[in-house]
C-alpha positions in Angstrom: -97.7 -14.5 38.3 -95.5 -14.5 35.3 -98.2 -12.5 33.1 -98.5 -9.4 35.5 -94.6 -9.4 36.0 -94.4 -9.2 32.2 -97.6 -6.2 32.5 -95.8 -4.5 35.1 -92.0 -4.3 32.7 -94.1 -3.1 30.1 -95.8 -0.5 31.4 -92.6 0.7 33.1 -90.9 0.5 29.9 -93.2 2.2 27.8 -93.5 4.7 30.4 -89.6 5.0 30.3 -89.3 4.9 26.8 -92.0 7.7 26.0 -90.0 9.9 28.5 -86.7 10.1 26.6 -88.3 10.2 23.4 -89.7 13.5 24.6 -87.1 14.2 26.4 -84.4 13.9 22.9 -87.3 15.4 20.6 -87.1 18.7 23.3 -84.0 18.8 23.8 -83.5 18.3 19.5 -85.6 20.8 19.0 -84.3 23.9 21.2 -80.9 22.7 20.1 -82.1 23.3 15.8 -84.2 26.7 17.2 -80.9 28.1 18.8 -78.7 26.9 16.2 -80.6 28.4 13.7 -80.1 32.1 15.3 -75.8 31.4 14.9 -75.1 33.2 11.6 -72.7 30.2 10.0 -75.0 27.3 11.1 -78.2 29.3 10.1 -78.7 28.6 6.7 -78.0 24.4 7.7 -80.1 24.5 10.8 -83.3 25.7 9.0 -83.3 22.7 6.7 -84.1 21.0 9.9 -87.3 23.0 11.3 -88.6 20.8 14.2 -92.2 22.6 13.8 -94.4 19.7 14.5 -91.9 19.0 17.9 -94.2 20.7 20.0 -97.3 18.8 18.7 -95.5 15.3 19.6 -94.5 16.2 22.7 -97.3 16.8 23.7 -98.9 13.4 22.6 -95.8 11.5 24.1 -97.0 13.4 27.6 -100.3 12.8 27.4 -99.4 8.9 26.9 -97.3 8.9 29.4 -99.7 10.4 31.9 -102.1 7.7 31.1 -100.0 4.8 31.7 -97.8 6.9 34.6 -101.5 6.9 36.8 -102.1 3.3 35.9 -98.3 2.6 37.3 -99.6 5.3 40.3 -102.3 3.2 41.4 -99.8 0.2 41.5 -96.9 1.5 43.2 -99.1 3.2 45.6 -98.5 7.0 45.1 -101.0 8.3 44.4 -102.0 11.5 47.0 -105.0 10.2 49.1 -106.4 11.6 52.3 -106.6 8.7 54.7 -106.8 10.5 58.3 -110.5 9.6 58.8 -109.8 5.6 57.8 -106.3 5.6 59.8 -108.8 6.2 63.3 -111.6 3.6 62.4 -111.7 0.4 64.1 -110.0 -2.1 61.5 -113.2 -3.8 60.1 -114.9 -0.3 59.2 -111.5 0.7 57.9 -111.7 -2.3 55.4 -114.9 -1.5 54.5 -114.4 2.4 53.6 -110.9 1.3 51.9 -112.8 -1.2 49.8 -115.9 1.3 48.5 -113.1 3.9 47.4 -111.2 1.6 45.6 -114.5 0.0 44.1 -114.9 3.8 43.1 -111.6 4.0 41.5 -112.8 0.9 39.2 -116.1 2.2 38.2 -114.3 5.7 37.5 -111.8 4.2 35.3 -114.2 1.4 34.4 -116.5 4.3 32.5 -113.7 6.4 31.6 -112.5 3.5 29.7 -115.6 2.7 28.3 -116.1 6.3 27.2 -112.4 6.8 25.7 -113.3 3.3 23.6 -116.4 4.9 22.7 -114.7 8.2 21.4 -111.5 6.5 19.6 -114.3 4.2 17.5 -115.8 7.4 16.3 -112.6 9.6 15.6 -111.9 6.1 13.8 -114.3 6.4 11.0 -113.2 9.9 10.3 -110.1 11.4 8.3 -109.3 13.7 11.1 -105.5 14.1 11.1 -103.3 15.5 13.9 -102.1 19.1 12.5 -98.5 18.9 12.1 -97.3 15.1 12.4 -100.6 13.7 10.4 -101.2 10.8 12.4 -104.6 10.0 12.8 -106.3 11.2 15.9 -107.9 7.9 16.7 -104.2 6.8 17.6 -103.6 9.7 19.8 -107.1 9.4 21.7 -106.2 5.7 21.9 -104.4 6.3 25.5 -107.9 7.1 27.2 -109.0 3.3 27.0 -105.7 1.6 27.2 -104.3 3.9 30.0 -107.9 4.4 32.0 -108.4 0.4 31.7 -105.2 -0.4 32.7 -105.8 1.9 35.4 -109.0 -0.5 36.0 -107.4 -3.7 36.2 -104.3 -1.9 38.5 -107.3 -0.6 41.3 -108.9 -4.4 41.0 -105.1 -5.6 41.8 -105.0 -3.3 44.7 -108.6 -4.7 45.8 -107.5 -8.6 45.6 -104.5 -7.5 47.4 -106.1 -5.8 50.2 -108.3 -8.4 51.1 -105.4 -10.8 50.8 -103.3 -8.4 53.3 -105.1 -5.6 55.0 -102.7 -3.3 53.4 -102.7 -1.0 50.4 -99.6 -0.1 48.3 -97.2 2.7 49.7 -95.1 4.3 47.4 -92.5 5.4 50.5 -90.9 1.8 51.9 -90.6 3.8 55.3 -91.7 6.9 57.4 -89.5 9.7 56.8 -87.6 10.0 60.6 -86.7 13.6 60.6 -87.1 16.4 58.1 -83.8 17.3 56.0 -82.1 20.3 56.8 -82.8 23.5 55.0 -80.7 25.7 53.7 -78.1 27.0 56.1 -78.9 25.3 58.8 -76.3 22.3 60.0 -76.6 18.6 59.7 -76.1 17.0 63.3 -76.6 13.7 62.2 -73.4 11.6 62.4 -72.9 9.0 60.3 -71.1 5.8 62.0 
């Protein structure tokens, strides 16, 4: 479907996008904190203190980690122990598959519900984050929208199963032999 193709880019781009502002804003600000320890860029490189980097960073992580376990659950890569279900007969298998992802739901189902709960309280109060000033309703704001997104990506995973028999894998194919370590010799030949 069109609308879950346009979910999926936009989840994968915010994800991408939250990544390299960190990544810049990091990078920005050990860049000004060493410059500001050279004694002819010193007095320049203090005009631009980066004290409220740290605090955004971490924001832009927790964000991402949201939506990053909501894109987990879709692309399947999420660890999971499945030895037991791998050696039940197939319709027991389905069955076991299908209560823990109908756990996964009501997990992120209440998480959601609670993070909604939390951000409509933090809303009605002036609290501030400490050194950007944004209002910590915005910052909680990931809980529902990462933990329902989460939601709707496990009932995805359901419809899909049912359709299939098969859950996402996030590795297209087994891994054939392990890579060499470190000083030992390739014998694979390429042809």
């Amino acid at each position: 479907m069109l609308a879950f193709k346009w979910l999926d880019r936009l989840e994968e781009t915010l994800i991408g996008v939250l990544m390299a502002v960190a990544t810049a804003v990091i990078f920005a600000s050990v860049l000004i904190r060493s410059l500001c320890s050279v004694p002819y860029v010193r007095d320049v490189a203090i005009r631009f203190s980066m004290t409220w980097a740290q605090e955004l960073c971490i924001f832009l992580f927790i964000w991402m980690a949201k939506f990053g376990a909501a894109y987990g659950v879709r692309a399947g890569v999420h660890v999971g122990v499945d030895v037991l279900t791998k050696r039940l007969p197939p319709r027991l298998r389905r069955i076991f598959v299908t209560i823990g992802l109908v756990g996964g739901v009501l997990f992120t189902g209440v998480i959601g519900t609670l993070g909604a709960i939390l951000v409509w309280e933090i809303g009605h109060t002036d609290q501030v984050s400490e050194d950007i000033g944004v209002p910590m309703w915005l910052v909680y704001l990931c809980v529902p929208l990462g933990s329902y997104l989460m939601c709707f990506r496990f009932v995805q995973v359901i419809v899909s199963f049912w359709r299939t028999g098969r859950v996402p894998h996030g590795l297209p194919a087994p891994i054939e032999r392990p890579l060499p370590t470190c000083g030992q010799e390739d014998t694979v030949r390429q042809g």
